[in-house]
N, C-alpha and C positions, 0 to 999 in steps of 0.2 A: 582425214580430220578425226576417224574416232579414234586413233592411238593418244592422240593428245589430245583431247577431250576425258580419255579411261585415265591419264595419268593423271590430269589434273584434277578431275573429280574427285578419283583415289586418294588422292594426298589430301585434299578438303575431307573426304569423311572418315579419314585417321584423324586429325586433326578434330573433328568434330567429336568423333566415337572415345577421345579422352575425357575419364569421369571427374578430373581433378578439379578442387574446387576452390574457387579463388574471388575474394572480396575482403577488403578494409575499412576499417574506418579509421581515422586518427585524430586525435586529441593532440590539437596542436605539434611537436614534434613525436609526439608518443601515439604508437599505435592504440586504438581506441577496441582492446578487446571485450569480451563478454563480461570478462572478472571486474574490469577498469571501467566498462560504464555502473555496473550494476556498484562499485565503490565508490565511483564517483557520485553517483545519484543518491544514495544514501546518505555523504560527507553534504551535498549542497541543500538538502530535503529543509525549508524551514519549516515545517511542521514539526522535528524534531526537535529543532531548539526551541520553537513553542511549548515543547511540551514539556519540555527540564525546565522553563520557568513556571508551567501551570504546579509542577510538582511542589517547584522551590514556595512558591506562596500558598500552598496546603498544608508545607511542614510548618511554614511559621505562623499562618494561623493556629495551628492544631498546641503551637505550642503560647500562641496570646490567648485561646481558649483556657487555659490554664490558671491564668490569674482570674482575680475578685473584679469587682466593680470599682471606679471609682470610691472612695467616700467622700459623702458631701458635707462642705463645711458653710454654716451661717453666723452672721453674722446682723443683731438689732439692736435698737434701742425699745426698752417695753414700760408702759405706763408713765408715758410722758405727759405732764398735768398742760392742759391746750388753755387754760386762763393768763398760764405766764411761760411757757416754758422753758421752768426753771427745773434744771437737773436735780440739785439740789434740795428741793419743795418737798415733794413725797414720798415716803419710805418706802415703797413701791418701783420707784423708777430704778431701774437699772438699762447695765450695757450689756449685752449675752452675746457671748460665743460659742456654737456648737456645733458638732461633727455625729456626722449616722455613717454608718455601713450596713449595705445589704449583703446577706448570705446567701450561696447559689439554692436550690431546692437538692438535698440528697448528694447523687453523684453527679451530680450534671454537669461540671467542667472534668470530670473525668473520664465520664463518656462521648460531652463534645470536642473531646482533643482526639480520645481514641479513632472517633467515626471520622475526624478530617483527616488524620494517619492514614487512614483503611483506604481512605478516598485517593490519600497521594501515593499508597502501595499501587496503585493497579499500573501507574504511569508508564515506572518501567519495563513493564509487561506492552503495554501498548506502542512505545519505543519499538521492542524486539520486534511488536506484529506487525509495526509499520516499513519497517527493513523488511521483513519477508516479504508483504504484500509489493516493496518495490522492487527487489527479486525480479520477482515474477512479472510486474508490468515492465519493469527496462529491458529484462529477454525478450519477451515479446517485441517491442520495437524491434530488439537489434536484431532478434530472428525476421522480421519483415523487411527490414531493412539488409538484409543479407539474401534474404530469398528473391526479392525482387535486382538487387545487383546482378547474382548470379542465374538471375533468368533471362535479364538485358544480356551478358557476355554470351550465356548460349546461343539467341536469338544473330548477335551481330556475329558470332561464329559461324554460324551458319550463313547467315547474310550472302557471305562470300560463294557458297555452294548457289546460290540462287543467281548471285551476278553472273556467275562460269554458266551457269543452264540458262541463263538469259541470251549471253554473250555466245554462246556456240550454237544455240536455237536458231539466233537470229542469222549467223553468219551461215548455217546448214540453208537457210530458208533464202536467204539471197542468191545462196551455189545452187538450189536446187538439187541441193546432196542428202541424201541418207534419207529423202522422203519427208523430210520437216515440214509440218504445214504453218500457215499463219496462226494458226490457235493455239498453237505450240509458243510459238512467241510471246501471244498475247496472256498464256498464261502464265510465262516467267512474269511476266510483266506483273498481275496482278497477283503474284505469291510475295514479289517484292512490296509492293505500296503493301498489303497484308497487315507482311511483318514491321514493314515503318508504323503503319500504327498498332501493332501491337507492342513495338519499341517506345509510343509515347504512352501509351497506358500503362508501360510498366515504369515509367518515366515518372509519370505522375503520382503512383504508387510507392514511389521510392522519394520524392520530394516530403509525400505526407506522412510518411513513415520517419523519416529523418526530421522530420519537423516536434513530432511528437517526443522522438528520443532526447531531441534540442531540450525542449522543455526538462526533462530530468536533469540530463549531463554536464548543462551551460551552467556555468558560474555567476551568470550575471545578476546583477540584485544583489547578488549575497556575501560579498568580498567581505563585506565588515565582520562575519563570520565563520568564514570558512576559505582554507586554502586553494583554491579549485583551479584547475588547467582549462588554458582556452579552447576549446572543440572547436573541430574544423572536420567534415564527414566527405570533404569531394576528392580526396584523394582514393589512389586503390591501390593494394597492393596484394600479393597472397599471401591468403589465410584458409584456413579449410573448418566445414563448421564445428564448430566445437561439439564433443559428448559430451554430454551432462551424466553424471554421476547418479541414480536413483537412488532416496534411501529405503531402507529395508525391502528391497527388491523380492523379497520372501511373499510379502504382503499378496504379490500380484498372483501368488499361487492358490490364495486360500478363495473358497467359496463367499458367497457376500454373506451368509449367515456365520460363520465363524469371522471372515472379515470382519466385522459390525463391530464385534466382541473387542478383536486383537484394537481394531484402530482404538477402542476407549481408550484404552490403556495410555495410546499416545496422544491424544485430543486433551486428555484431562491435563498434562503437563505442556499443551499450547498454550504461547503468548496470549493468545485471544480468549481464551475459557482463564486464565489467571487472572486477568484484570475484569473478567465478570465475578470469577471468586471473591475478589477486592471490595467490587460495590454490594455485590450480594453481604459480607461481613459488617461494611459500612450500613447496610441498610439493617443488618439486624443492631446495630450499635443504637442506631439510629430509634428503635423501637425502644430500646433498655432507656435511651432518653425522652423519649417522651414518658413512660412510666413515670419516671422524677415528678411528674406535672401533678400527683395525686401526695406529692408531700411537700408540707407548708414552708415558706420563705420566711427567712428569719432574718430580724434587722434590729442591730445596737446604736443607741445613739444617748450621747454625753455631752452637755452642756453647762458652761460656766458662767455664772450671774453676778456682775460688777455694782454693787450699789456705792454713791458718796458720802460721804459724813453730811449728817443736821446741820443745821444754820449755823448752831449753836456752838457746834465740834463736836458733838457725840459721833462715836464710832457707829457706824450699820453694818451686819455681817452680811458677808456675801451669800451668795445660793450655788449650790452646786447639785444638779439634777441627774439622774443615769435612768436607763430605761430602755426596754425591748420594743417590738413589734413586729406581730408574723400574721400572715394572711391564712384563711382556711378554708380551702379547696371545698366545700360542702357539697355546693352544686354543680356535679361533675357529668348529669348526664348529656347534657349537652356543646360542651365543650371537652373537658378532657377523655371522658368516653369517645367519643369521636374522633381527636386527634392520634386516642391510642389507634381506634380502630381503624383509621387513613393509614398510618403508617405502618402497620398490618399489615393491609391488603399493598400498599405498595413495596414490601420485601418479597411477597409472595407474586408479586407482578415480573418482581426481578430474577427471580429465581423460574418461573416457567423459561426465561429468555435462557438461560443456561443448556436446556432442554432441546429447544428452539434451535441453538449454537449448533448441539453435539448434532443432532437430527440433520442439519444442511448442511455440516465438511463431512457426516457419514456419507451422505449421498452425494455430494459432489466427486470424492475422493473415489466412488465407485463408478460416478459417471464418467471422468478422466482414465479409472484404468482400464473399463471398457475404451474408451474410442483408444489408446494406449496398446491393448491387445489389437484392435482392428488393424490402428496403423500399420503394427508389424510385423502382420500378415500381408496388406498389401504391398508394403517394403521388398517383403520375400519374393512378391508372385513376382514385381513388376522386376527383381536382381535376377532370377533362377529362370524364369519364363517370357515376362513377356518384354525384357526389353533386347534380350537376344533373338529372337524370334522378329521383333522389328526389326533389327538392323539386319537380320538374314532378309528379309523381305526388300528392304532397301537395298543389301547388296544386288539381290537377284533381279527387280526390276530396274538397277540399272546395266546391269549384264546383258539380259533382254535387250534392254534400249541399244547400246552398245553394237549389238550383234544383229540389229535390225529385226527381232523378233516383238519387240515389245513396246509401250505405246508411251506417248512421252509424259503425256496426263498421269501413269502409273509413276512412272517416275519422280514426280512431284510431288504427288499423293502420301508415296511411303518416306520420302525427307520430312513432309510433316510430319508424318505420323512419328517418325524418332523425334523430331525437335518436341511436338507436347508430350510424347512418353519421358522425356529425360528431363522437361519441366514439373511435369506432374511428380515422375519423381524426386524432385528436389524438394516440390510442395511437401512430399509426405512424410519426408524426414525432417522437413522443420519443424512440419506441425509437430511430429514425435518427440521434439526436443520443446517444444512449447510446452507441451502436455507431461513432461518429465516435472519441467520446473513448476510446473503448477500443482503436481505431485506433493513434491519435496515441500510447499508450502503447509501444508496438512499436516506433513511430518515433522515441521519444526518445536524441537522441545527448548525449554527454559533452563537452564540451570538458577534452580530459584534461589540462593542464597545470594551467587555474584550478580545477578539483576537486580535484586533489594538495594547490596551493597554496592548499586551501582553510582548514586546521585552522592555517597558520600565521603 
């Protein structure tokens, strides 16, 4: 019985001991790869198309901020005699028409058109930083959703090596051949039921992970704006994981105090610090128009006075009146003092936040390249060291086992120990590839002209 138990084994842990890596998704007839969900979920995102209309109604206020006020037009009758009221009767009575305009204070539609520009500049920036930040969250699904696939195919790869040490256990233990005891049996037994639930936890993991990426990729809701493909995640096919590409790979060589420096350089032209530039702008705009509040409003108003001829026929001349009026700011320290000084402190509220920004992607971006380094040093140990060294171990006790030298527990023992070595490895390079793309999010730069001229 052991020739053919060493063959079958043998051919189960070739089978097993292949690194190739295989998981799909697809997207209706189209394979549903890293590039295609991470497009897709940016084309279905309605929070972008929210945000091209929040733009769209900033510009055109900024450009109804532009005009004047209405002017207002009246219309009476004045000094109407109440004994008989006879149009006629008193030289006094007339019909008046008249029209006022009030003028803004200073610059003040100049600067409140400016400050709602400034406001709807930041948008397309916020666009750009919303496409990064979804980057980075739909990898992550599909890196979970690939790592738990290809942890279920290792696990049911193996699967098979445990039925064969189940099934030759038990059949050694009935012949009374090669020494097999009952606990040999019972512990095929209980490596199997194990791995059945470690097949549903990863089961599970792979439900909630595909559920999340649903949410991005699915088209639904959103047809009235956007083209999107039906996703469909249960099929599989192979695919191997993807590299992600790092940018400025240089970055990871430098010390964090020179680091600090290098990254400004590229923080200052992120999505996300350009649309703080925006409001920071707007909020100084915003200050120049409160100023205006300290110079007086000015308002023209011209009115036409219709009187009717004497009883008699004598002719009456009409009236015709023109005249200013403007308010004066005198008593400013309680009101416009104040409003200057709120809107002050709240540019300067806005701009700490700038500060704030650069300080949390410095440290984020160093916290990533650490665990970045770590990963791919454990990547190394577990390629060069230690997953050779496991499966030597695995081969050797079941050689042992094989040759009546060694103990079946052993045997068992070091199959898991390859099946979580080659899991864990698989963990470590996704993470690696999590932690790349989360990278590249720090590193996204603007091209600020064609972002401006993007909405138009």
């Amino acid at each position: 019985m052991n020739v053919p138990f060493t063959i079958r084994f043998n051919c189960y842990l070739l089978a097993f001991l292949s690194l190739a890596t295989s998981m799909t998704l697809y997207a209706g007839d189209t394979m549903l790869t890293l590039d295609l969900a991470i497009k897709q979920a940016q084309q279905n995102d309605p929070w972008l198309v929210g945000n091209k209309y929040k733009q769209a109604a900033l510009e055109s206020e900024s450009i109804a901020a532009m005009a004047l006020s209405d002017p207002i037009v009246s219309i009476g009758l004045l000094n109407v005699p109440t004994d008989g009221f006879d149009y006629n009767q008193e030289n006094m009575t007339q019909l008046k028409a008249g029209i006022s305009q009030m003028f803004p204070r200073g610059d003040t539609l100049q600067l409140q058109s400016k400050k709602l520009q400034l406001l709807s500049n930041q948008n397309p920036h916020l666009r750009e930083d919303r496409k990064a930040q979804i980057a980075v969250k739909v990898a992550a699904h599909w890196f979970d959703v690939f790592n738990a696939k290809e942890s279920i195919r290792l696990i049911e790869q193996d699967r098979g090596l445990f039925e064969q040490l189940l099934e030759i256990s038990t059949a050694s233990y009935s012949s009374a051949y090669g020494g097999t005891q009952q606990q040999d049996v019972v512990r095929a037994q209980l490596e199997l039921t194990r791995l059945d639930d470690r097949l549903t936890k990863l089961k599970q993991k792979q439900d909630v992970a595909q559920k999340k990426l649903i949410q991005w990729v699915s088209g639904q809701f959103v047809e009235h704006y956007t083209d999107s493909i039906n996703v469909s995640l249960d099929d599989t096919d192979n695919q191997s994981l993807p590299a992600l590409v790092l940018k400025q790979p240089d970055l990871l060589e430098l010390d964090d105090d020179i680091l600090s420096e290098k990254l400004v350089n590229y923080l200052v032209r992120h999505p996300s610090y350009l649309a703080l530039e925006s409001r920071i702008q707007a909020s100084e705009a915003n200050v120049e128009l409160t100023k205006q509040k300290y110079k007086p409003q000015w308002g023209l108003n011209a009115a036409y006075s219709y009187r009717a001829d004497t009883p008699n026929g004598r002719s009456r001349a009409d009236f015709l009146s023109i005249g200013i009026n403007f308010d004066l700011p005198l008593f400013t320290e309680n009101k416009q003092d104040k409003q200057l000084q709120a809107s002050i402190s709240e540019s300067e509220a806005i701009k700490t936040q700038k500060w704030l920004l650069l300080r949390k992607m410095i440290a984020a971006f160093q916290a990533n390249k650490a665990q970045l380094e770590r990963l791919g040093q454990r990547s190394q140990l577990y390629e060069q060291e230690l997953l050779p060294k496991i499966r030597e171990q695995a081969e050797a006790a079941l050689t042992a086992y094989t040759n009546d030298e060694g103990d079946f527990s052993e045997v068992v023992r070091a199959r898991i120990d390859v099946l979580d070595a080659e899991i864990d490895y698989l963990g470590i390079n996704v993470d690696s590839q999590k932690t790349i793309s989360q990278l590249n999010y720090y590193l996204e730069i603007n091209n600020i002209d064609s972002v401006l001229n993007e909405g138009n």
